[in-house]
C-alpha positions, 0 to 999 in steps of 0.5 A, spaced: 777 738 338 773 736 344 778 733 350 777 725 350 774 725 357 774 718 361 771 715 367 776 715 373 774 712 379 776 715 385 774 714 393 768 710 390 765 715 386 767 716 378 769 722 376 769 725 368 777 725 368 779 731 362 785 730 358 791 735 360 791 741 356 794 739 349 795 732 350 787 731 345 792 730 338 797 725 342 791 719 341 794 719 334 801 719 335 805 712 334 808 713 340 806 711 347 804 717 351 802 717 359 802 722 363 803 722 371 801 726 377 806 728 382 802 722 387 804 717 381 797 717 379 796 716 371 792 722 368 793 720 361 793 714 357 793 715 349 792 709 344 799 707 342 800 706 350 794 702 349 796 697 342 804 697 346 802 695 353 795 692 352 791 696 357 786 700 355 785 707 358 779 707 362 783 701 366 789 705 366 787 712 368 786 713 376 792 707 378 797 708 381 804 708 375 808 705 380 803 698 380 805 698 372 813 698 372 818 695 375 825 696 378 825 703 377 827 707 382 834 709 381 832 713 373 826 716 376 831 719 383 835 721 376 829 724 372 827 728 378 834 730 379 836 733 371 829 734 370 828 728 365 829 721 363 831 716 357 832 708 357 830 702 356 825 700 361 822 694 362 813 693 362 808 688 363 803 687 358 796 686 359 797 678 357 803 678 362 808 677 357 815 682 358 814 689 354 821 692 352 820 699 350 825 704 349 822 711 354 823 718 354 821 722 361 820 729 362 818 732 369 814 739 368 814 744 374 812 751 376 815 757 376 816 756 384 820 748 382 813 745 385 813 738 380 806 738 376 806 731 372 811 727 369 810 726 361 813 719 359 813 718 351 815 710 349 815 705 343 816 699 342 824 695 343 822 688 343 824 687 336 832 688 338 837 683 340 838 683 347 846 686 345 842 692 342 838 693 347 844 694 352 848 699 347 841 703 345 840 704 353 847 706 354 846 712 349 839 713 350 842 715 358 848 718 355 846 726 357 844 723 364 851 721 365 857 725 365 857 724 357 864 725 353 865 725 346 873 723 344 877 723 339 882 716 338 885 718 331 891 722 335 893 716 340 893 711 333 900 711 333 899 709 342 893 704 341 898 700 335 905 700 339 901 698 346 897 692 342 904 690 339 907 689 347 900 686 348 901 681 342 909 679 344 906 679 352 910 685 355 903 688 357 898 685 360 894 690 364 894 698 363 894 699 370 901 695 371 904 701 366 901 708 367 907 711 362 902 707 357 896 709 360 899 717 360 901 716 353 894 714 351 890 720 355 895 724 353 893 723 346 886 722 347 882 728 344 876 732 347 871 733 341 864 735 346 862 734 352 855 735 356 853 741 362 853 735 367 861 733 364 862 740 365 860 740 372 862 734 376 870 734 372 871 740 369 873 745 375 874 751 373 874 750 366 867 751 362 865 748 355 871 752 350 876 750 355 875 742 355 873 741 347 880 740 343 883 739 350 887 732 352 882 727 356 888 726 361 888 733 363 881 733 366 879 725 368 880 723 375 886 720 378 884 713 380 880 711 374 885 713 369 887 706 367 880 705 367 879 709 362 885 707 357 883 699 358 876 702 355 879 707 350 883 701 347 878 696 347 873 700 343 877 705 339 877 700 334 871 696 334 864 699 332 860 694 336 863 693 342 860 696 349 865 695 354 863 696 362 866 698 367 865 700 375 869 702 379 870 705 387 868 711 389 872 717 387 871 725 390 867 727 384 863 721 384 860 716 388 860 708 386 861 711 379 860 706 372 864 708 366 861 706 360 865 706 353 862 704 346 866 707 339 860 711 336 857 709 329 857 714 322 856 719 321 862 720 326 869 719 325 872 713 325 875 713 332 871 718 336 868 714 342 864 716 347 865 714 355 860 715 359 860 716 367 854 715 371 854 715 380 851 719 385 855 726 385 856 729 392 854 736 389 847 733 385 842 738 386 836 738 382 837 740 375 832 746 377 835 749 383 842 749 379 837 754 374 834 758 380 840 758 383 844 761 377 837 766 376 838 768 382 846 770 382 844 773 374 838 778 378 843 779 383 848 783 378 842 785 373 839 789 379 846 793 381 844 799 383 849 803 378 851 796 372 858 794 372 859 796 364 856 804 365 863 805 369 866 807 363 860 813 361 864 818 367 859 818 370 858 822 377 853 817 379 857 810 376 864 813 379 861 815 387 858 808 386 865 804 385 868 808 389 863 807 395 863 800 394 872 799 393 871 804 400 865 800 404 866 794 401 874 793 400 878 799 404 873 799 410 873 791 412 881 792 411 882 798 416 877 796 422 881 789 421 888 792 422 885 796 427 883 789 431 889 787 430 892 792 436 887 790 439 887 782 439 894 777 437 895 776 430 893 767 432 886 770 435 885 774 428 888 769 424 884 764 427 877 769 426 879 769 419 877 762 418 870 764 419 869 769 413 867 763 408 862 760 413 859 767 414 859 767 406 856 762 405 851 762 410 849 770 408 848 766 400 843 761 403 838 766 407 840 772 402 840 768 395 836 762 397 842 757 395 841 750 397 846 748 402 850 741 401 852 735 406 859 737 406 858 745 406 854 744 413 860 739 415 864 744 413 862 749 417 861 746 423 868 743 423 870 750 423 866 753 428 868 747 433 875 749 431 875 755 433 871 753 440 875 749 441 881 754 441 878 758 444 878 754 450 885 752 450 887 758 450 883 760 456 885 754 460 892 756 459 891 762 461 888 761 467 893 755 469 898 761 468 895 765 472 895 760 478 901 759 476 903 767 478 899 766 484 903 761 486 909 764 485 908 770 489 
């Protein structure tokens, strides 16, 4: 089928504007479908977007998306982070009327990480209660979030006892008695969580060693009782959405936690908490891929790969044994040998530079993408060494003076 073709103008002078590649079939699909460009400026615009919104393509294609949305900013900081974008979003129709659509954004890129569009698919939410608007928004950004799936059953026995003490007045507030909120995170099983979970709480830990685990192991400290005023609100009523945000923490900044009991077919007492806040860490979902390509090619292309080692091989035996000697048993000697020659506070001192060589090597060598905090790092260890060195220089003349003098 032949590409729609529009009239687009631009600088003046129209221009026959093709439609992306693949995109001819979206003109039938009920759901609303635009597509962007890495300026903002809108490519595509298919009949569902028209009968949702009220503007028709040829006004549409050529203009600027940012004139036709409002108060945006932050999902699109989002969607460029994780690559994609889901939420209720709030339009203005060729009328003038507010429309609420429910949307999914997706941010294609090149195999270099350049953006080329952003593809946007949506459908009509105005038919919803202003409740269920708030409830389908949270699920829609539950992935954005660091997402948890839990398990309440276990704390059954904790949520009956602390809702007795609540009913005769001995608890008030959760936070006024951690025993309690212990007892609940303790009991509170982890049924799922998402990569985003994973990286921001999970530390060491991967997907297998937090499902099954109590959330208490994992959760921060300062939120904790949070997070069991939350679980007890909800843990028993499907309906209710409880929101709460919170003061900054070392995983995240500003962050707001969000919990709801999930509808059937889950259990009964399986809620889901989400956790949304900027994150010291938050590369973009791209580069955290490139960056694990590039460490994954790193071992790929081993001049002797590691599992050939157990041929017994001449070659894969002189390879580990040149890389314990070169790599290993050589650093140790020549820093021993240094040791003769420096005090064992200057070498201890030089030590401390290793990781900041480290990380330096990582970024020019592999390309990885150097933190805030990793440069503040590295320079506060740098200054200390400076300023060490400096003091002990200063010492050491004030002791020569001092021998002069004496002499």
């Amino acid at each position: 089928m032949a590409s729609l073709v529009h009239q687009v103008v631009t600088g003046g002078r129209e221009r026959p504007f093709t439609s992306p590649p693949a995109m001819e079939l979206s003109d039938f699909a009920s759901e609303s479908v635009i597509v962007r460009d890495e300026r903002g400026v809108i490519q595509y615009w298919n009949a569902a977007s028209e009968v949702l919104y009220g503007w028709p393509a040829m006004a549409m294609i050529g203009q600027n998306y940012e004139a036709f949305r409002e108060h945006e900013a932050e999902h699109t900081r989002a969607l460029l982070r994780e690559g994609r974008w889901e939420g209720v979003v709030r339009r203005r129709h060729l009328t003038g009327t507010e429309v609420v659509a429910a949307v999914r954004q997706i941010a294609r890129r090149d195999a270099n990480g350049t953006l080329l569009d952003i593809v946007e698919f949506g459908r009509n939410a105005g038919a919803m209660s202003e409740t269920a608007i708030i409830r389908l928004d949270a699920e829609l950004q539950g992935y954005l979030a660091a997402s948890w799936e839990l398990d309440t059953s276990p704390a059954r026995s904790v949520l009956h006892t602390i809702g007795e003490l609540r009913s005769r007045g001995i608890i008030d507030d959760l936070a006024e008695h951690p025993e309690w909120v212990e007892k609940l995170l303790s009991a509170t099983r982890i049924s799922a969580v998402n990569d985003r979970t994973v990286r921001m709480f999970g530390a060491h830990a991967g997907h297998k060693q937090m499902v099954g685990h109590p959330i208490g192991a994992f959760w921060p400290a300062e939120s904790r009782s949070v997070l069991a005023t939350l679980l007890e609100a909800v843990a028993s009523d499907r309906s209710r959405l409880e929101v709460r945000k919170v003061g900054s923490s070392g995983t995240m900044r500003d962050p707001i936690i969000s919990a709801w009991h999930a509808a059937e077919p889950k259990p009964p007492g399986t809620v889901v908490v989400t956790v949304k806040g900027a994150a010291d860490d938050d590369r973009t979902s791209w580069e955290l891929q490139a960056s694990e390509e590039r460490y994954r090619k790193l071992i790929q292309y081993l001049p002797t790969a590691l599992w050939q080692v157990d041929q017994l091989s001449f070659a894969a035996w002189t390879a580990v044994i040149a890389l314990a000697l070169i790599s290993t048993v050589g650093p140790m000697v020549l820093f021993l040998m240094g040791l003769e020659k420096i005090s064992g506070t200057e070498a201890s001192m030089l030590s401390t530079v290793e990781p900041v060589t480290a990380t330096i090597v990582a970024a020019l060598v592999l390309g990885d993408t150097l933190s805030p905090l990793q440069f503040l790092g590295g320079g506060l260890v740098l200054a200390a060494l400076v300023v060490s060195s400096l003091s002990r220089r200063s010492s050491r003349v004030r002791l020569e003076v001092i021998h002069r003098t004496a002499q």
